[in-house]
C-alpha positions as CSV (number, residue, x, y, z in Angstrom):
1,X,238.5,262.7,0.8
2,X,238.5,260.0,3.4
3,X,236.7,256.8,3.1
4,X,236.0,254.6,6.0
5,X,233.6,251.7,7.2
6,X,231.4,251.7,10.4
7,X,230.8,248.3,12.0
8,X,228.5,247.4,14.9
9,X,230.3,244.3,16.1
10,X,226.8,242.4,17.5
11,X,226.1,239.0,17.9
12,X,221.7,238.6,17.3
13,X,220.5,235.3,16.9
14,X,220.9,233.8,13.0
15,X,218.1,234.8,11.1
16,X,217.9,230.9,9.6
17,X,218.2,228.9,12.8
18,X,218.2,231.5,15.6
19,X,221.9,230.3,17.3
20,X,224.0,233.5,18.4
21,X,227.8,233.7,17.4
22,X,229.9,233.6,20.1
23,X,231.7,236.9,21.0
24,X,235.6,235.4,20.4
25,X,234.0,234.5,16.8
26,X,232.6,237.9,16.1
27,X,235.9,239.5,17.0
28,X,237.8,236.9,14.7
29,X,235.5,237.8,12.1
30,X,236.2,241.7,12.8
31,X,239.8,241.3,12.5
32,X,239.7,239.6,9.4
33,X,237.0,242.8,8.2
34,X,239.5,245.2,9.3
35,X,242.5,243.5,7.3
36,X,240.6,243.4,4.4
37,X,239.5,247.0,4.9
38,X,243.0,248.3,5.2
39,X,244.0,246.1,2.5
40,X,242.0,247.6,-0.1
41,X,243.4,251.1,1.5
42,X,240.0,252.1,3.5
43,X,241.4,255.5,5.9
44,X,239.0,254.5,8.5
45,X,237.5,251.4,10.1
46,X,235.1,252.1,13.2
47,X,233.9,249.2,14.9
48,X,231.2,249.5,17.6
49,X,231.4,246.5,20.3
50,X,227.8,245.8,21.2
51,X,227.7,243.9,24.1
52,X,224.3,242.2,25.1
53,X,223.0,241.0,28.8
54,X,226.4,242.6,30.0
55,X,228.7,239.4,28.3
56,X,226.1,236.9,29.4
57,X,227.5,236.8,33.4
């Protein structure tokens, strides 16, 4: 049996004071999720990059 985590890698406004994460902080944060993930010997990580207003342009 495989175990594995999905991830939508999103950045929605903070539920406390409504600022959004910026994207190169997300992705920090995902890479630190996926090193702990294959730390504690997950098989699988997915990650999903949700993107919104196409990178802010």
């Amino acid at each position: 049996m495989e175990i594995g985590i999905t991830s939508f890698v999103e950045t929605k406004p903070d539920i406390h004071n409504g600022e959004v994460m910026s994207y190169a902080q997300r992705l920090r944060e995902v890479v630190e999720e996926i090193t702990l993930a294959d730390e504690v010997g997950l098989d699988m990580f997915l990650y999903i990059i949700v993107m919104d207003a196409f990178l802010r342009i």
